[in-house]
C-alpha atoms as a printed R data frame, in Angstrom:
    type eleno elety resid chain resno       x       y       z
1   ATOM     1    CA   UNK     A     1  -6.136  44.397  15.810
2   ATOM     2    CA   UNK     A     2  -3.445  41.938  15.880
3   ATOM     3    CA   UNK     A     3  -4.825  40.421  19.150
4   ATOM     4    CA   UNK     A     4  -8.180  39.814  17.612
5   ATOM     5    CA   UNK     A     5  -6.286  38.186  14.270
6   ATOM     6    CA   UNK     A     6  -4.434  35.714  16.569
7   ATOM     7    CA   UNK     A     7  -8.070  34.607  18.484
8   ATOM     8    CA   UNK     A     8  -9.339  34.216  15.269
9   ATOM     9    CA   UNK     A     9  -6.676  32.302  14.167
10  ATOM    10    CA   UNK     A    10  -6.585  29.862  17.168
11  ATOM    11    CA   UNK     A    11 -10.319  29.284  17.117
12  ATOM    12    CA   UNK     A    12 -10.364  28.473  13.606
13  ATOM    13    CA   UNK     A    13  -9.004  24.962  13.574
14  ATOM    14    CA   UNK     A    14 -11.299  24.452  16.598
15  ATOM    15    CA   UNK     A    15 -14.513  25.591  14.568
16  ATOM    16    CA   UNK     A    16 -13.512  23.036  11.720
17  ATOM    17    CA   UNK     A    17 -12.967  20.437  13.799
18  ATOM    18    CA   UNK     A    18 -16.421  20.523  15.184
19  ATOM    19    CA   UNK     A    19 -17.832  20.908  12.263
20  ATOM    20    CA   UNK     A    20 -16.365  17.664  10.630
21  ATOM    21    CA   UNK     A    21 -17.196  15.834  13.701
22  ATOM    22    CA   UNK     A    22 -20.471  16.706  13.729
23  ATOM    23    CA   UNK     A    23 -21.161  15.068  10.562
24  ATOM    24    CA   UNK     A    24 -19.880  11.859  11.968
25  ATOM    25    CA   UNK     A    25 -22.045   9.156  13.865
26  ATOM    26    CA   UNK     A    26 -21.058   7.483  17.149
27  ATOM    27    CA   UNK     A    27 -18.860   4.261  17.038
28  ATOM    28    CA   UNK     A    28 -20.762   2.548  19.538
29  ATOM    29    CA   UNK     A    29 -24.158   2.600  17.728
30  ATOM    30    CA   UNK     A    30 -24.562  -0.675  16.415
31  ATOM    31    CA   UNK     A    31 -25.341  -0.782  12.627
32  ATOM    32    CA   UNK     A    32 -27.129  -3.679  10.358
33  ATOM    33    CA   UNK     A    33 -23.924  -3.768   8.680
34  ATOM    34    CA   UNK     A    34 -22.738  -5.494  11.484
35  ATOM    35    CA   UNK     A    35 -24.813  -7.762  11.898
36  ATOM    36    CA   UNK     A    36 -23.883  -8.728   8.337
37  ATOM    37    CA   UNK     A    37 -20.581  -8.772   9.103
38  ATOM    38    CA   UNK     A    38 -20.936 -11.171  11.796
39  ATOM    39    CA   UNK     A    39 -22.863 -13.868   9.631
40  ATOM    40    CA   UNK     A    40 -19.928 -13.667   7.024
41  ATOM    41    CA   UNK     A    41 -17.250 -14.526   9.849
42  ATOM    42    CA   UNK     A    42 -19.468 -17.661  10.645
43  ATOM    43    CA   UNK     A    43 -19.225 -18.249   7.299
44  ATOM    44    CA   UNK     A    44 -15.435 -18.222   7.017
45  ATOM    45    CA   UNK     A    45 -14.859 -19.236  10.317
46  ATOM    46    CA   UNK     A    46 -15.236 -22.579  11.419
47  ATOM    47    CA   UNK     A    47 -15.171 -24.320  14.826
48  ATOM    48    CA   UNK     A    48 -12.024 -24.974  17.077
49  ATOM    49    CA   UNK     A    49 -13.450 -29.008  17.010
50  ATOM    50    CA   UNK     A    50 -13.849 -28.896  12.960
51  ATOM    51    CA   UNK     A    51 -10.334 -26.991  12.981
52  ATOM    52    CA   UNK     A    52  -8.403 -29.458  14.829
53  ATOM    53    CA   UNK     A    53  -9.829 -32.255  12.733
54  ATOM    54    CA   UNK     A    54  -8.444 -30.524   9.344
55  ATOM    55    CA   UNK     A    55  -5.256 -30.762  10.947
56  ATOM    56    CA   UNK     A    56  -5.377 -33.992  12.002
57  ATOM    57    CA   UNK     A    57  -7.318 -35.514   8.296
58  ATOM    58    CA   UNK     A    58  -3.902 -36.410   6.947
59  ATOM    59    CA   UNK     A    59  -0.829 -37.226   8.578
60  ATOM    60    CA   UNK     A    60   2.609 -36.200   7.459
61  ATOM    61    CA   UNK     A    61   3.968 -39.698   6.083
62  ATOM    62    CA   UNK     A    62   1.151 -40.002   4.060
63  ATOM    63    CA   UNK     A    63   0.633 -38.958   0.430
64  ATOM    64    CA   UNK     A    64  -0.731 -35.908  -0.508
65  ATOM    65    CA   UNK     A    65  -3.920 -35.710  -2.427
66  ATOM    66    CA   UNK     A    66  -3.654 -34.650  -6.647
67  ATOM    67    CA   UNK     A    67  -5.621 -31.499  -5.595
68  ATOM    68    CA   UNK     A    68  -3.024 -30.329  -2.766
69  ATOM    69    CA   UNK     A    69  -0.335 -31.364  -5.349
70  ATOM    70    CA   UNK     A    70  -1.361 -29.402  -8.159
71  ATOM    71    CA   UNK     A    71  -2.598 -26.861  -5.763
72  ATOM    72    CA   UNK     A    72   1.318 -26.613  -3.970
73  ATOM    73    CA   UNK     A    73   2.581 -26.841  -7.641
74  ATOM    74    CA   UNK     A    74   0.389 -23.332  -8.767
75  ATOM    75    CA   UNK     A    75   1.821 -21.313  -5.787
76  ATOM    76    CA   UNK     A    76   5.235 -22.272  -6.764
77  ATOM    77    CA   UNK     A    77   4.542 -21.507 -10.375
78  ATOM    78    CA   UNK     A    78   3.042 -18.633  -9.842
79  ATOM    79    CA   UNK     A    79   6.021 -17.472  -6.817
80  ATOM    80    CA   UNK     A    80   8.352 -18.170  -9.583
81  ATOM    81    CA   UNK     A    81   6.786 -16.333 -12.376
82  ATOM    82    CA   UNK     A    82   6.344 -13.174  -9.632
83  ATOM    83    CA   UNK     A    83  10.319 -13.538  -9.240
84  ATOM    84    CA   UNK     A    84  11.364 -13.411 -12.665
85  ATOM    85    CA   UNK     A    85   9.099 -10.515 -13.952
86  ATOM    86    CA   UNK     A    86  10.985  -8.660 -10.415
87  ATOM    87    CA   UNK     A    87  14.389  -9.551 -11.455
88  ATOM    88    CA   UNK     A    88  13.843  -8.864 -14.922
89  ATOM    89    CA   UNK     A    89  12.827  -5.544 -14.031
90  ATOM    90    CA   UNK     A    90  15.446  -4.792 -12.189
91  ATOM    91    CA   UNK     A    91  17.696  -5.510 -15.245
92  ATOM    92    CA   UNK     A    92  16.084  -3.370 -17.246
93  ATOM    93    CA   UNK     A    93  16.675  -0.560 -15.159
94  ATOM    94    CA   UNK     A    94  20.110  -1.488 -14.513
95  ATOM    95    CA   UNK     A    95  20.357  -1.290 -17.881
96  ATOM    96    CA   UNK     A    96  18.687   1.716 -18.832
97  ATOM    97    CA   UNK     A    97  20.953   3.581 -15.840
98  ATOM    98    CA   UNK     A    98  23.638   2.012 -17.393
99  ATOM    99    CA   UNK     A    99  23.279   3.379 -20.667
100 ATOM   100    CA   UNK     A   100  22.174   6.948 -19.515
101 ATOM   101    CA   UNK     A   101  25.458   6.744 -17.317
102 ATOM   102    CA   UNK     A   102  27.590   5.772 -20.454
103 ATOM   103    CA   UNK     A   103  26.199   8.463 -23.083
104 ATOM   104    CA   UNK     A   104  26.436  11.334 -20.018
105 ATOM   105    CA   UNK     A   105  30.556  10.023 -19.266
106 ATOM   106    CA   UNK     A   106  30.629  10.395 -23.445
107 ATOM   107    CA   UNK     A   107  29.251  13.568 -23.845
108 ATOM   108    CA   UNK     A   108  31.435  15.442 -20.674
109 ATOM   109    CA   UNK     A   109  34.436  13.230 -22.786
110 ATOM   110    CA   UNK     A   110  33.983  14.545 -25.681
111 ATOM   111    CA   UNK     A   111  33.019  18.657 -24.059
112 ATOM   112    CA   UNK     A   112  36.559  18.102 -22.346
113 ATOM   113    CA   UNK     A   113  38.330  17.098 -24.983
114 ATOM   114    CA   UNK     A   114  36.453  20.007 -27.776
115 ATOM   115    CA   UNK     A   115  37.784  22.809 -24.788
116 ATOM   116    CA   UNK     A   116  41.318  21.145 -24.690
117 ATOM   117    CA   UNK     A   117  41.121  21.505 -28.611
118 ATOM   118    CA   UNK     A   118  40.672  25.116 -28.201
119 ATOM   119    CA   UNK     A   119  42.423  25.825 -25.450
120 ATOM   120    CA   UNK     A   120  45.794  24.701 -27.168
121 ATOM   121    CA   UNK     A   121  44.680  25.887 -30.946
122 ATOM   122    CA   UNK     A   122  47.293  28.436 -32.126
123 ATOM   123    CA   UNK     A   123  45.806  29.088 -35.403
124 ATOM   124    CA   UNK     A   124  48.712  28.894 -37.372
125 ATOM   125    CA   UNK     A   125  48.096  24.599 -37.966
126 ATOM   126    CA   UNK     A   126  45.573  22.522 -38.472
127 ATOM   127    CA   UNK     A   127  44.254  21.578 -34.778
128 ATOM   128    CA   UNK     A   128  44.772  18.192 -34.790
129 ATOM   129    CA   UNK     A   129  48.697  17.075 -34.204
130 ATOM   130    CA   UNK     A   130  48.462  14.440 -36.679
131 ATOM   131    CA   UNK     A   131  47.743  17.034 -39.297
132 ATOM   132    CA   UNK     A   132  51.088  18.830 -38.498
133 ATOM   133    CA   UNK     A   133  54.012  18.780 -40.656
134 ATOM   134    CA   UNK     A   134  56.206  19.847 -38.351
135 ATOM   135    CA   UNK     A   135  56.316  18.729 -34.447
């Protein structure tokens, strides 16, 4: 009986497998979609000759176009912008550990001090020394 469990049991992932590949299609059927995807790389492709010529339009010496200015100027806005929300983030939860640090040191202060209290109560005097007459 336990022979025929442990068969079972190996065959099983086997069976699944199969199953779930069954379903799938062959990789090296060509689709339509495809095809589409081809035309849209044309599209955002260009040629090597009209590449090298974007390179070459302007020159490093020579002054940059309004469009590339205000263009270079929006990425370093927006880089900026994307820095300060991150560090300003990371303060708050600096700060919010900080404070959950502070109020757990407080409360184990104060626990310690409330046993040390008790500990050392007689119950003849008040508990706090100051309260004493005599020392």
């Amino acid at each position: 009986m336990a022979g025929t469990h442990t068969v079972l049991l190996a065959l099983l992932p086997t069976v699944l497998i199969l199953i779930v590949l069954a379903g799938v299609e062959s990789a090296a059927v060509k689709d339509v979609k495809d095809r589409k995807a081809q035309g849209a790389s044309k599209r955002v492709f260009m040629p090597a000759s009209d590449a090298s010529n974007f390179f070459k339009r302007r020159g490093r010496r020579s002054p940059r176009t309004y469009e590339e200015y205000y263009a270079e100027q929006k990425m370093k806005i927006a880089a900026n912008e994307r820095r300060r929300e991150h560090l300003e983030e990371q303060t708050n939860e600096y700060e919010n550990y900080l404070e959950e640090e502070r109020d757990e040191q407080y409360e184990r202060t104060r626990e310690k001090n409330e046993q040390w209290r008790e500990f050392h109560y007689d119950g003849q005097y008040p508990r706090y020394p100051h309260h004493r007459q005599y020392v």
